[in-house]
C-alpha positions as CSV (number, residue, x, y, z in Angstrom):
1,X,0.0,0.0,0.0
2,X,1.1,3.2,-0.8
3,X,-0.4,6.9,-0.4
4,X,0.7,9.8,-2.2
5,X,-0.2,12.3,0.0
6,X,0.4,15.3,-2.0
7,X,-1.1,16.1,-5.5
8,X,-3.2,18.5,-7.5
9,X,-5.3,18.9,-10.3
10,X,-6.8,21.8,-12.9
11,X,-9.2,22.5,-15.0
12,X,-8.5,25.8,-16.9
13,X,-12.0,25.8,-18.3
14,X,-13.7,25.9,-15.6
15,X,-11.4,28.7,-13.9
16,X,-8.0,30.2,-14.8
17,X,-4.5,29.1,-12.3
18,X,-3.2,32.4,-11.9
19,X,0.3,31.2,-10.6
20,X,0.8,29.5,-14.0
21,X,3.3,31.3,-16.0
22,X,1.9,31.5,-20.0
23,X,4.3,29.9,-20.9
24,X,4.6,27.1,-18.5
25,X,4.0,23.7,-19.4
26,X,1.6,23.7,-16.9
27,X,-0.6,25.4,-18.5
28,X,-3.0,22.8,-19.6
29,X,-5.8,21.0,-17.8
30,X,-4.5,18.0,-15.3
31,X,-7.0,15.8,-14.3
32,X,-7.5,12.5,-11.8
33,X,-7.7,10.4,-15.1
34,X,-4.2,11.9,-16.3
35,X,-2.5,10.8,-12.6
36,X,-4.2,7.3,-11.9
37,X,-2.1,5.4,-14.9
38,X,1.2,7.8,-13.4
39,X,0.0,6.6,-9.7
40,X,-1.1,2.9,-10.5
41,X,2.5,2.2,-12.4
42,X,4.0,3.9,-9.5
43,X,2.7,1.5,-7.2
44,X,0.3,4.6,-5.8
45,X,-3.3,3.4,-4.5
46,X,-4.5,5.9,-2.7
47,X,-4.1,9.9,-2.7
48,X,-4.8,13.2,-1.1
49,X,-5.4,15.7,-3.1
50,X,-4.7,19.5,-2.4
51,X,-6.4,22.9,-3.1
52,X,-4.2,24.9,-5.8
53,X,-5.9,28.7,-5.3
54,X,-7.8,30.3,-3.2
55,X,-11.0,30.2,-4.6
56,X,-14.3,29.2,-2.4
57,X,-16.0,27.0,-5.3
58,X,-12.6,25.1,-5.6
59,X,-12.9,22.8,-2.1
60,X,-17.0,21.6,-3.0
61,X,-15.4,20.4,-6.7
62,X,-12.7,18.6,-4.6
63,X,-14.8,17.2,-2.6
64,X,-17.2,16.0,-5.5
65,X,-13.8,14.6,-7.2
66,X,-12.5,12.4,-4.4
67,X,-16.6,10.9,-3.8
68,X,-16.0,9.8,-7.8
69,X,-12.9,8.9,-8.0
70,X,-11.4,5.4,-5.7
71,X,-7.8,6.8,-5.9
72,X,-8.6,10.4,-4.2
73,X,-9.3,9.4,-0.5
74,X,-8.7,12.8,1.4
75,X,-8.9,16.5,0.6
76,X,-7.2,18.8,2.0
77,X,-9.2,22.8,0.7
78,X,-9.7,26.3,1.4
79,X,-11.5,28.1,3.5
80,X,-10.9,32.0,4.6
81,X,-9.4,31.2,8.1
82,X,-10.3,35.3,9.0
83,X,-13.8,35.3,8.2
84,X,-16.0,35.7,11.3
85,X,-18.5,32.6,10.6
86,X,-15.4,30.1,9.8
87,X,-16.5,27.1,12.1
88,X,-20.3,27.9,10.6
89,X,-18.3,27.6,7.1
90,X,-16.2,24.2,7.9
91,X,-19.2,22.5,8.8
92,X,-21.1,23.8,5.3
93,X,-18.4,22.0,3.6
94,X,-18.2,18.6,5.4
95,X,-22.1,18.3,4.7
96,X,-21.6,18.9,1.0
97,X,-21.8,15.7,-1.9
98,X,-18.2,14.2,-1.1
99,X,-17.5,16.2,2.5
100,X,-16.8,13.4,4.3
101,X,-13.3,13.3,2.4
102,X,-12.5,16.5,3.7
103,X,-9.5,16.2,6.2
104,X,-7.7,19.6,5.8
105,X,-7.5,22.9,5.0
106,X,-4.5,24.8,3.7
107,X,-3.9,28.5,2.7
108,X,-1.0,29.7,0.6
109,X,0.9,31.4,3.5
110,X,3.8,31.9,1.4
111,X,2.3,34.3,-0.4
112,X,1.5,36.5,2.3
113,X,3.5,39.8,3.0
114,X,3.7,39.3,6.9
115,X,6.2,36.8,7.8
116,X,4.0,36.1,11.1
117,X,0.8,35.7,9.4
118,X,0.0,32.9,10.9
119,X,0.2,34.1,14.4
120,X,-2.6,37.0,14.1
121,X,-5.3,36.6,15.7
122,X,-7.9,36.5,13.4
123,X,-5.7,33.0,11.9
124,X,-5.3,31.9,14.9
125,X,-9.0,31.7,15.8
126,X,-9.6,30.3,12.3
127,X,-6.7,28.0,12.7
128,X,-8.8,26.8,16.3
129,X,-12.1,26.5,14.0
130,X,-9.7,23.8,11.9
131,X,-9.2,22.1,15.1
132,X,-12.3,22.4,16.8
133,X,-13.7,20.1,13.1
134,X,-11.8,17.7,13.9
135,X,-9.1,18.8,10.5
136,X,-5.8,19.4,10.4
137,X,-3.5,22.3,8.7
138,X,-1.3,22.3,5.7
139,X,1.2,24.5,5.8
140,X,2.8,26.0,2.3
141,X,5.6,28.0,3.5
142,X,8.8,29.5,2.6
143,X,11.5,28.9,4.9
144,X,11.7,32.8,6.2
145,X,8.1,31.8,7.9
146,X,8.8,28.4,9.3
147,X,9.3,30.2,12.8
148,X,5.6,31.5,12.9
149,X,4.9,27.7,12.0
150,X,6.4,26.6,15.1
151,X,4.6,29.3,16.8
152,X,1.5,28.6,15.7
153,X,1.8,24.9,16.7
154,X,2.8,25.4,19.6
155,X,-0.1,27.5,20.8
156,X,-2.5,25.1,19.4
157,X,-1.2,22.1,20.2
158,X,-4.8,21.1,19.7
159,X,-4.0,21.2,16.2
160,X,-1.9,19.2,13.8
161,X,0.6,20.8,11.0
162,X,1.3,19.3,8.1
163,X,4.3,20.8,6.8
164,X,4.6,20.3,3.0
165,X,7.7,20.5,0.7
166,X,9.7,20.5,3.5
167,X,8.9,24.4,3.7
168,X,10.8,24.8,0.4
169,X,14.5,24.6,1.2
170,X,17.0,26.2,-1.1
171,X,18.1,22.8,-2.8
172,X,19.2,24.6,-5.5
173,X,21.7,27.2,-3.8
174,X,23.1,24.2,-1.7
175,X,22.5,26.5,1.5
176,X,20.5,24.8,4.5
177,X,20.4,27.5,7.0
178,X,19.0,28.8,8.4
179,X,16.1,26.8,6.8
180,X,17.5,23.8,8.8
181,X,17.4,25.2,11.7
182,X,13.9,26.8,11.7
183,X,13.1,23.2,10.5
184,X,14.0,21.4,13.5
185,X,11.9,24.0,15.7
186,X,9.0,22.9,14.3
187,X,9.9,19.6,14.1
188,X,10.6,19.5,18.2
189,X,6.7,20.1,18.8
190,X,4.6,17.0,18.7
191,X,1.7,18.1,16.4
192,X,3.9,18.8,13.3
193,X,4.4,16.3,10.5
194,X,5.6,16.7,7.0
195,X,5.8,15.6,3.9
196,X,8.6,14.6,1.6
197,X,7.6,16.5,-1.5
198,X,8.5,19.3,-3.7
199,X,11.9,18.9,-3.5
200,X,12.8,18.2,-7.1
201,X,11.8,21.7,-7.9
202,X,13.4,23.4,-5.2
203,X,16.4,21.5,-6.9
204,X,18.1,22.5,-10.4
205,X,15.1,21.4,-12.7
206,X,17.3,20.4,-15.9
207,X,20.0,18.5,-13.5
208,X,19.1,17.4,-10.6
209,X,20.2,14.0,-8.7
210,X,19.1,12.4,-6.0
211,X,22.2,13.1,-4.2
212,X,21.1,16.9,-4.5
213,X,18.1,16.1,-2.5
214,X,19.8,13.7,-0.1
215,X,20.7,16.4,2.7
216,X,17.4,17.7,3.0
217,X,15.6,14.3,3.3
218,X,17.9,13.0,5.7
219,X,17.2,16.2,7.8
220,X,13.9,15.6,7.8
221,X,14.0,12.1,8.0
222,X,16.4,13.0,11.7
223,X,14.1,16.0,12.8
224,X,10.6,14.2,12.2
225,X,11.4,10.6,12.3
226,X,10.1,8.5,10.0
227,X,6.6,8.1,12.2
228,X,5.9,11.7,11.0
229,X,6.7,12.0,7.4
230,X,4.6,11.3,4.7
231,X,5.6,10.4,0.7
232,X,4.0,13.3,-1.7
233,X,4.7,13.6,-5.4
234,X,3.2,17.0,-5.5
235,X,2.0,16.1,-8.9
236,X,1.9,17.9,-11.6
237,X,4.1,20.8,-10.5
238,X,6.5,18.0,-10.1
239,X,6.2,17.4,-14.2
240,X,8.4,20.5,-14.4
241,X,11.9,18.9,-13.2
242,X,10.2,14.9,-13.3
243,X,7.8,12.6,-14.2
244,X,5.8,11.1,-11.3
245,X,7.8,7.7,-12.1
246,X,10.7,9.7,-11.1
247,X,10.0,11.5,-8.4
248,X,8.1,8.3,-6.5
249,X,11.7,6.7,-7.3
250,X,13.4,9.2,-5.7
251,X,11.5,9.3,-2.3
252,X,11.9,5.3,-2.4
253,X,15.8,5.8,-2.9
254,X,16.1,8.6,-0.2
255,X,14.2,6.2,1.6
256,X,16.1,3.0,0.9
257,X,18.1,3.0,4.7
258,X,15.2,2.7,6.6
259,X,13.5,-0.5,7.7
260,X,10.4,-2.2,6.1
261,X,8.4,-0.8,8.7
262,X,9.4,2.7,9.0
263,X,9.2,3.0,5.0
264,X,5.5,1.9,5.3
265,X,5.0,4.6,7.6
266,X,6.7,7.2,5.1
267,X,5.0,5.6,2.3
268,X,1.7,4.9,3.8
269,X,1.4,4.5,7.7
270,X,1.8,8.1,8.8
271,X,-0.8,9.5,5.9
272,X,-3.6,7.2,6.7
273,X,-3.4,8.4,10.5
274,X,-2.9,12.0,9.8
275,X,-5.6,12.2,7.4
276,X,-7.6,9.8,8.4
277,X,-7.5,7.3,5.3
């Protein structure tokens, strides 16, 4: 059994990806029919798949995708974590078509200007309203950030985090602090987990190895323990630098000194309890 715990998909007819450069490859629809051949070869049964913008409508079309789809078993959307009626809003969601798949919420806090976004106060009672359903939080972060991370979690330690990419570390410029270090604070508070994604395109897209990404999964692999991290192919951004073939490789090779039992919790154990699979 394994989960990818990590993935999106598009539909540019139905609403535009703003982040998509026009000429990125990435500009085209991606669908769940496009990844299950990728995922089924790959050895992939199971997958979680995560909201791309933040856009309302997005998180009921989710949900509607993972209750016709056997591959997608969790969804992890948006929400507004600031507006006033937020709990009210949650609870909307998990009684639409498909809700019951709904096991997270995430928000691009990378794009946000404050560096402690996450710690206001209107997040933080939204980020209580996650908890209070019964969800956890993805966090999409750049490294700068990953100290309001650990301060979140640890005044809601109520609350899982989900940490994803590894909070992007600068695989490319070869330079782990002080991302490795604001890594290892979040990593000492019990509610955090993360997931062993993204890296390939934090790498050099045209000529990366494996042994580019090696130092940041072994990191992670020391700070989180194997227990806590969970296999993501981050799917199709990851098309950009590999194929989904490639990238599921990769994780098993970075992988490959662990025991049979802790790779099934990297690969499947630690997914199906975070996100309730």
């Amino acid at each position: 059994m394994t989960v990818d715990a990590h993935h999106h998909v598009w539909d540019l007819s139905v609403r535009d990806q703003d982040w998509i450069g026009a000429d990125s490859p990435l500009r085209r629809d991606f669908t769940v029919a496009d990844l299950a051949p990728e995922a089924r070869a790959a050895g992939v049964d199971r997958t979680v798949l995560v909201q791309t913008v933040t856009v309302a409508e997005e998180t009921p079309e989710f949900l509607a995708l993972a209750a016709a789809h056997d591959l997608v078993a969790a969804v992890v959307g948006w929400t507004d974590l600031t507006r006033p009626d937020v709990a009210a809003e949650l609870a909307r969601l998990r009684a639409l078509p498909g809700g019951r798949y709904l096991r997270g919420i995430r928000h691009q806090v990378q794009g946000e200007p404050e560096p402690e976004w996450l710690l206001r106060p209107d997040v933080r009672r939204g980020l209580a309203a996650v908890a209070e359903a019964g969800l956890v939080y993805d966090l999409v972060v750049l490294p700068h950030q990953l100290p309001a991370c650990a301060g979140a979690a640890a005044s809601l330690p109520g609350l899982t985090f989900v940490l994803d990419h590894l909070g992007k570390p600068p695989v490319a410029a070869r330079t782990p602090q002080p991302w490795a270090s604001g890594l290892r604070a979040l990593a000492a508070l019990p509610n955090t987990v993360c997931k062993l994604s993204g890296l390939v395109t934090e790498a050099d897209p045209a000529s990366w190895t494996v042994d580019d990404l090696r130092p940041y999964a072994d990191t992670v692999l020391d700070a989180f323990g194997p227990g806590r991290l969970m296999f993501g192919s981050d799917w199709p951004v990851c098309t950009l630098a590999a194929s989904y073939g490639e990238v599921t490789a990769a994780a098993r090779e970075l992988t490959s000194g662990l025991s049979a039992a802790e790779r099934a919790e990297v690969f499947d154990g630690t997914a199906t309890r975070v996100y309730g699979l």
